[in-house]
Each structure stands twice: as structure tokens, then as C-alpha cells.
N, C-alpha and C positions, 0 to 999 in steps of 0.2 A: 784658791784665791780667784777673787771676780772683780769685774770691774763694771761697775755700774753708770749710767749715763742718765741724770735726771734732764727729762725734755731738753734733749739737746738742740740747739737753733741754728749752729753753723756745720754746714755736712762736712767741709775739710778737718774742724774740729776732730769731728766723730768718724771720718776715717782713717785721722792720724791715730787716736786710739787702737781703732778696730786693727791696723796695720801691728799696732804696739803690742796687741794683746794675739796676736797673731804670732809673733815670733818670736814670744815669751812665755805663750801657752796656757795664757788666760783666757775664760772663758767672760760676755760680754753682757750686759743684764741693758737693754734700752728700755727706758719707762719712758711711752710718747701721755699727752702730741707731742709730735717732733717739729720745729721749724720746717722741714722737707721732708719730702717722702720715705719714709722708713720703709725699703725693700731689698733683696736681692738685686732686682734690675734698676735701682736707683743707683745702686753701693757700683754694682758692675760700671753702669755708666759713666761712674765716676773715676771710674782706676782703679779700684780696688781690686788686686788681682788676687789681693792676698784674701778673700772671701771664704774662701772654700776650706783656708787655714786656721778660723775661730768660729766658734761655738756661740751664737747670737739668740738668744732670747730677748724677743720680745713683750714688753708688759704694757696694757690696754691703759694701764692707772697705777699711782703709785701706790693704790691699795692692793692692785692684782702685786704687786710685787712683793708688796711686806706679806701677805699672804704666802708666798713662795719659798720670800727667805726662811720667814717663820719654820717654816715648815720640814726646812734644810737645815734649821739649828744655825743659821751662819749669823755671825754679828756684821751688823751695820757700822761702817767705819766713813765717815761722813769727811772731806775734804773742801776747808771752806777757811774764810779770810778772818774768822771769828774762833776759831780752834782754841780748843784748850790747849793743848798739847802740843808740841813740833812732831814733824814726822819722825825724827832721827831718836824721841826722848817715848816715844810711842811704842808699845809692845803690841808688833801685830801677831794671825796665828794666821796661822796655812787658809782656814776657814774662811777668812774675813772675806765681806763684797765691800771695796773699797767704791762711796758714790761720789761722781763728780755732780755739779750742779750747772746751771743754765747759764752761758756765757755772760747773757745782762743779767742778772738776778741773782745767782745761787740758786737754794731750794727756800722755797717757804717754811716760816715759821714752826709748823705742825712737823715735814719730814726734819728742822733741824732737831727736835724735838726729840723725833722719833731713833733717832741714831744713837747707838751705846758707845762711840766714842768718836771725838771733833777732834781731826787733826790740822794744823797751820804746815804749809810751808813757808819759813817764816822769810823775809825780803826786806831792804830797807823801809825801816817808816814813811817815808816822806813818797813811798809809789801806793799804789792802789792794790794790783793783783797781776799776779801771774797769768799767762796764756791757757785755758783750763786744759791743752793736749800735755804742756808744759809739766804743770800742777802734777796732771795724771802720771806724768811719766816719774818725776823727781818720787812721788809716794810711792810707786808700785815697784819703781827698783829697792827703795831702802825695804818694803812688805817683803820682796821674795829673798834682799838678801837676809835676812833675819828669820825666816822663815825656812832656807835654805830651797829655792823653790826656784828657782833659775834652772833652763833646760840643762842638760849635762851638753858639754860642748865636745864632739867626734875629735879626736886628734886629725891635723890638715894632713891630706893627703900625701 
């Protein structure tokens, strides 16, 4: 399981993720430009202690990336306010890069295009959208519990 970050704009967004996918042991797919400097020494400056703890690829374009996935066999599981599907009604697999999309925007027409499956977390009618670290988080716990992909937890000392 991956969790993908299309041109993300807000860095606290993307290092609540980064933190999320950090101590659930997902690895991080960033497709810039990004709103802010996409670096180690950017992510460090920010707090991000937990760095060292997820696996960060970056992609130049969201062609270098379908190139990637492609090429990993993974499907594209696309997270957006137009979803087919809920997340809870959705069959994920272990493989999946689940993508977030751009705090004002989503993804463009062509990446929603390009995704083998649109999932909704669904919210009252009458709101707009979820917080996309939010979004991230409600899909990628229901992905790993289904998946059974949750780290094994140590019995407390």
C-alpha cells in the first residue's frame, strides 16, 4: 500500500500524511510541483522527526509517476469528492497507491481519468470536503484494515 500526494500545496497537509504513513508503514509517492519545497531539509524544518521512518519518492510529473506505477503493477485508487464508490463499499488490495489530490483543486480531469478506481468518503451533502490529511487517513485505515496490512502491535511492556 502507497499513498500518493498529487501536487500537494499545504506542507502541514503533507506532513501530516508523511507522519501517517510513517507509523503505519506506508510508503509515500509525492508527484510535484509542489506548493513548497519538496526536500528532506524542508520536511526536517518543519518537524518532521518522523522522516527517517517513511519511504518518500519523489515524481518530477505525474507522467514520471504513472510510468512507475505502471510498471509496479499497482492500481491507482484515486480519493476525490466525485467517487464512485465509498471507501467502506470499496475492495482494496495490499498493492493499491491510494492518491490524494490538491487541497484547492483535486487532480485534473486526465489523472481522474487515469485512476482504476474513484473512491468518496462520503460527508453530509450540504459540506463541501473533507481536510485531504483527513480524507487520507479515514481511506488508508479502512485500505489496511481490509487488506489486513496494519503493523503487528508488540504486547506493552
Amino acid at each position: 500500500m502507497r499513498l500518493a500526494l498529487y501536487q500537494p500545496e499545504i506542507p502541514q497537509n503533507a506532513g501530516t500524511l508523511l507522519r501517517l504513513a510513517a507509523c503505519l508503514g506506508v510508503a509515500v509517492d509525492i508527484i510535484e510541483p509542489a506548493g513548497f519545497p519538496v526536500s528532506d531539509r524542508a520536511f526536517r524544518r518543519a518537524g518532521l522527526d518522523y522522516l527517517d521512518h517513511v519511504e518518500v519518492v519523489r515524481h518530477v510529473s505525474f507522467e514520471a509517476f504513472e510510468q512507475a506505477r505502471r510498471a509496479a503493477g499497482r492500481r491507482l485508487v484515486l480519493l476525490t469528492t466525485r467517487g464512485a464508490v465509498a471507501h467502506v463499499d470499496a475492495a482494496f488490495r495490499a498493492d493499491d497507491a491510494l492518491m490524494l489530490g490538491r487541497e484547492s483543486a483535486g487532480v485534473p480531469d486526465a489523472v481522474h481519468a487515469a485512476a482504476d478506481l474513484r473512491v468518496v468518503v462520503p460527508i453530509r451533502p450540504e459540506l463541501r470536503s473533507l481536510n485531504v490529511a483527513v480524507a487520507g487517513a479515514i481511506a488508508l485505515g479502512e485500505a489496511l484494515r481490509q487488506t489486513a496490512g496494519f503493523p503487528s502491535r508488540a504486547s506493552p511492556p
